[in-house]
C-alpha positions in Angstrom: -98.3 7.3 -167.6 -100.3 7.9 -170.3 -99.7 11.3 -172.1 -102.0 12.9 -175.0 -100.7 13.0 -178.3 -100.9 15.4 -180.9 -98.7 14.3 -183.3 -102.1 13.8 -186.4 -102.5 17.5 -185.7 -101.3 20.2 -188.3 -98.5 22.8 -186.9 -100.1 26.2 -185.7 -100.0 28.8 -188.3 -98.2 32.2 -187.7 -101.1 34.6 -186.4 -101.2 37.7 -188.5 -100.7 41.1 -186.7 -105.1 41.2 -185.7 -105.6 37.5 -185.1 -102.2 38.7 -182.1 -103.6 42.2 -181.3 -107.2 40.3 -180.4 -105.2 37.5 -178.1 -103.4 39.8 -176.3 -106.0 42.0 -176.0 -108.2 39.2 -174.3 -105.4 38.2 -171.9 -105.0 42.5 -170.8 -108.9 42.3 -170.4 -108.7 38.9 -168.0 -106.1 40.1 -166.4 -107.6 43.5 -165.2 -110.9 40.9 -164.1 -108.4 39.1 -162.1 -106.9 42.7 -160.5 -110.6 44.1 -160.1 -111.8 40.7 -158.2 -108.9 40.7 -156.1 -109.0 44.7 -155.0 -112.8 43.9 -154.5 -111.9 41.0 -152.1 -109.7 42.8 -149.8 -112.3 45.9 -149.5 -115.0 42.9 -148.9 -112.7 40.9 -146.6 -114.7 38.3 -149.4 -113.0 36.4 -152.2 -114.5 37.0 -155.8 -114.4 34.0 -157.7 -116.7 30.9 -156.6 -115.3 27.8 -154.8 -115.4 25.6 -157.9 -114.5 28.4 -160.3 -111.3 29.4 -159.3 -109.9 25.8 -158.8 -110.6 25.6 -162.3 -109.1 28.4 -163.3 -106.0 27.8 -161.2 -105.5 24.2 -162.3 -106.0 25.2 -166.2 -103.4 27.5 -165.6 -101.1 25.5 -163.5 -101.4 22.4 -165.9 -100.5 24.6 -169.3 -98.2 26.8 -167.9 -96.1 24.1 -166.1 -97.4 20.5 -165.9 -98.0 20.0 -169.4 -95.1 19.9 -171.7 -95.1 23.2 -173.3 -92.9 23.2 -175.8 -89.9 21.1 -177.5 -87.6 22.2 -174.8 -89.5 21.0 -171.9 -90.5 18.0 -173.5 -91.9 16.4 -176.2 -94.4 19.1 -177.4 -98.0 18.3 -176.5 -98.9 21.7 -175.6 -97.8 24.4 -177.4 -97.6 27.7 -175.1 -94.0 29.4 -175.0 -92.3 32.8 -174.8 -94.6 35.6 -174.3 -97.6 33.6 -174.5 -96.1 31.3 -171.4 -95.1 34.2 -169.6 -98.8 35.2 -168.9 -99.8 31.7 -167.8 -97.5 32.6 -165.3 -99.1 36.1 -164.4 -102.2 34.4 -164.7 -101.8 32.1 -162.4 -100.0 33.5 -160.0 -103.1 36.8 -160.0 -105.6 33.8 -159.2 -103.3 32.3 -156.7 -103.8 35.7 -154.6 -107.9 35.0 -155.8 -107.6 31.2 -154.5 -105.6 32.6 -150.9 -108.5 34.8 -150.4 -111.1 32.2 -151.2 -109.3 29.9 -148.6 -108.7 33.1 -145.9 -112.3 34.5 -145.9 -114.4 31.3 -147.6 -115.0 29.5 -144.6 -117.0 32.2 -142.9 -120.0 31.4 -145.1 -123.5 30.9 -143.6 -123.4 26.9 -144.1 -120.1 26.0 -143.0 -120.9 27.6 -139.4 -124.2 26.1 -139.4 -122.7 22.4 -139.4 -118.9 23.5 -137.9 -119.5 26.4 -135.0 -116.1 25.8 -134.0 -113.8 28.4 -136.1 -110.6 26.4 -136.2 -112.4 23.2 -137.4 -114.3 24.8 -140.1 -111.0 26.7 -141.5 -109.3 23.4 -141.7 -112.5 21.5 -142.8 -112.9 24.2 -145.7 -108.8 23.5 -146.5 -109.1 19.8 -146.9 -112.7 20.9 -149.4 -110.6 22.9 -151.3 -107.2 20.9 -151.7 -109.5 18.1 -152.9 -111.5 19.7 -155.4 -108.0 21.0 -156.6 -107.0 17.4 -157.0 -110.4 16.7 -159.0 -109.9 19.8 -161.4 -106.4 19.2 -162.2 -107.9 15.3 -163.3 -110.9 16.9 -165.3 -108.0 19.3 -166.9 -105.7 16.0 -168.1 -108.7 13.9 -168.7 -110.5 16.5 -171.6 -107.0 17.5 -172.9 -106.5 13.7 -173.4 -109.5 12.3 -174.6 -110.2 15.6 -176.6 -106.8 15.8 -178.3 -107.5 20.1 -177.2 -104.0 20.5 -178.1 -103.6 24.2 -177.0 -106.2 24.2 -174.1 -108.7 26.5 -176.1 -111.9 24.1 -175.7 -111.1 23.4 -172.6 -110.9 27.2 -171.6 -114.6 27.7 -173.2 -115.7 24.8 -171.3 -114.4 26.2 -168.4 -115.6 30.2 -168.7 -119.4 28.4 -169.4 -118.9 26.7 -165.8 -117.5 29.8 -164.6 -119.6 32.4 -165.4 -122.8 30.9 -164.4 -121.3 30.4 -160.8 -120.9 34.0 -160.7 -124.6 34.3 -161.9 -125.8 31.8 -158.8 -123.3 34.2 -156.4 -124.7 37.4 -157.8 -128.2 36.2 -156.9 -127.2 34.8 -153.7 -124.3 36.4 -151.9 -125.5 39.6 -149.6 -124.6 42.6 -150.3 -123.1 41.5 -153.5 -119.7 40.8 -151.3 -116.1 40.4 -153.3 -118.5 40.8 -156.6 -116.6 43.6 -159.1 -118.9 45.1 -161.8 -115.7 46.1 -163.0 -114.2 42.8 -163.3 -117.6 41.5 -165.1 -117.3 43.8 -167.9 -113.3 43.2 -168.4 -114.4 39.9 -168.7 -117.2 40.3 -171.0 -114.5 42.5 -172.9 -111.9 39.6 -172.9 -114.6 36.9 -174.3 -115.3 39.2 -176.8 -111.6 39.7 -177.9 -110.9 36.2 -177.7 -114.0 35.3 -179.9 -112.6 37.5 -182.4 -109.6 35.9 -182.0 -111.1 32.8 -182.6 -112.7 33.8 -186.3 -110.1 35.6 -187.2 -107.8 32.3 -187.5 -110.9 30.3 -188.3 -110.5 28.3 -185.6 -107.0 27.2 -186.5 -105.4 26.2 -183.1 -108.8 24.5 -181.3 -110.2 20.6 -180.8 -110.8 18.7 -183.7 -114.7 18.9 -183.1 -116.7 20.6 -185.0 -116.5 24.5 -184.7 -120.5 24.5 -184.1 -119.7 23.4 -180.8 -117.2 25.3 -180.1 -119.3 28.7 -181.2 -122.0 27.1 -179.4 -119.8 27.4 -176.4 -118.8 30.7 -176.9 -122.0 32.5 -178.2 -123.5 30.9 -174.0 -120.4 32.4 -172.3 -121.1 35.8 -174.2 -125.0 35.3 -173.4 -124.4 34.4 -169.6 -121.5 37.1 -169.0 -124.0 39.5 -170.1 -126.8 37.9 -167.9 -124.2 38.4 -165.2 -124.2 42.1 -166.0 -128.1 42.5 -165.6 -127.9 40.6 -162.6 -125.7 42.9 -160.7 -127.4 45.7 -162.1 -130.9 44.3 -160.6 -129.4 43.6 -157.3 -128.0 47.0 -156.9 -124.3 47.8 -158.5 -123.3 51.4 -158.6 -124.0 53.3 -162.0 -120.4 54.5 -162.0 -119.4 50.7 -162.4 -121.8 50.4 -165.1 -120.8 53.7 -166.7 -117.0 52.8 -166.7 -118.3 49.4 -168.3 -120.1 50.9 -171.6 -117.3 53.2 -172.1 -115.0 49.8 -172.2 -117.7 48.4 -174.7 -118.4 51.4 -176.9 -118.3 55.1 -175.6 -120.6 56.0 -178.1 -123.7 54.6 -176.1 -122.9 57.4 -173.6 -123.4 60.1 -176.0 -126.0 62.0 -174.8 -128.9 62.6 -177.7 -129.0 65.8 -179.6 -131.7 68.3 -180.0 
């Protein structure tokens, strides 16, 4: 089988004490996303993250975190996440494993699906085999870009993937009634989480991503920043509660709830 190689790219460099405060600050800020979405989907009897989004979120995760070769001990080194880092792989993926059960446990009550399958035991097991597939297809798309774009760490491929990601929520937010299994919450701890993980990003000058140019890879980033926020407005136009969007500046900055001064 034919496995990347990374052997023409430089060792990682040691992250200084902001370049690691702005990483683990991005994985907190996913992670609370991932708690909000799935407390949202169990008061929604809904699941949060869209069909295609989440099997490729869980299949990034469940190819670093235990597929791919992590580390000299498990094999020959062609990924590079270990110790703590590896650890919240782990709680990543099992979080979106509890998002992917309730896409799975409440998905196949959607409008179309009874339109074409009015049978409920049929469409539960007709949505199954949908899902298992696309599963199958991410986890090629995730070994086919780490391969042919040397992304030794997964970075680019995690851009790649929030860009595909967060305009699915965009097409859900405009689309799903009622705004079902959708967490303002979860959409700013997300925009929060870009945001620490771009900083991330220039603080080690793009250090530990694919070889291409870094215009891309800001190009990327600055659209995932641009459409998370376009999420926001979104939710806000279709109706989310001002105490969700209150609890989201004060994340941002709390000085924009200051009140003004006579």
């Amino acid at each position: 089988m034919l496995l990347p190689s990374f052997a023409m790219l430089p060792a990682e460099p040691v992250p200084t004490s902001a370049e690691f405060a702005a990483n683990v600050l991005g994985f907190l800020l996913w992670s609370l996303a991932y708690v909000l979405i799935i407390i949202r989907g169990f008061r929604d009897r809904s699941y949060g993250v869209p069909l295609v989004a989440i099997c490729l979120n869980v299949t990034w995760e469940l190819y670093f975190a235990w597929l791919c070769p992590l580390s000299e001990g498990r094999g020959k080194g062609y990924c590079t996440a270990s110790g703590m880092w590896l650890g919240l792989l782990y709680f990543w993926l099992l979080l979106d494993a509890v998002i992917l059960w309730q896409l799975v446990r409440y998905g196949s009550g959607r409008a179309g699906l009874e339109h074409y399958l009015p049978d409920e035991t049929r469409r539960r097991f007709a949505f199954l085999a949908l899902v298992i597939v696309l599963l199958f297809l991410s986890l090629a798309w995730q070994y086919s870009f780490v391969a042919l774009a040397i992304d030794q760490d997964g970075n680019g491929l995690a851009w790649v993937t929030n860009l595909i990601m967060i305009l699915l929520f965009i097409r859900s937010a405009l689309t799903r009634p009622g705004l079902r299994g959708l967490s303002v919450g979860a959409a700013w701890a997300m925009l929060g989480g870009n945001l620490a993980f771009v900083t991330y990003a220039f603080l080690n000058n793009f250090a530990v991503f694919t070889p291409w140019p870094r215009q891309v890879t800001i190009c990327l980033m600055l659209g995932v920043v641009l459409f998370n926020i376009l999420y926001l407005v979104v939710l806000w136009s279709r109706g989310a509660d001002l105490a969700s969007w209150k609890a989201g500046w004060k994340v941002v900055g709390t000085w924009l709830l200051r009140p003004a001064t006579s």
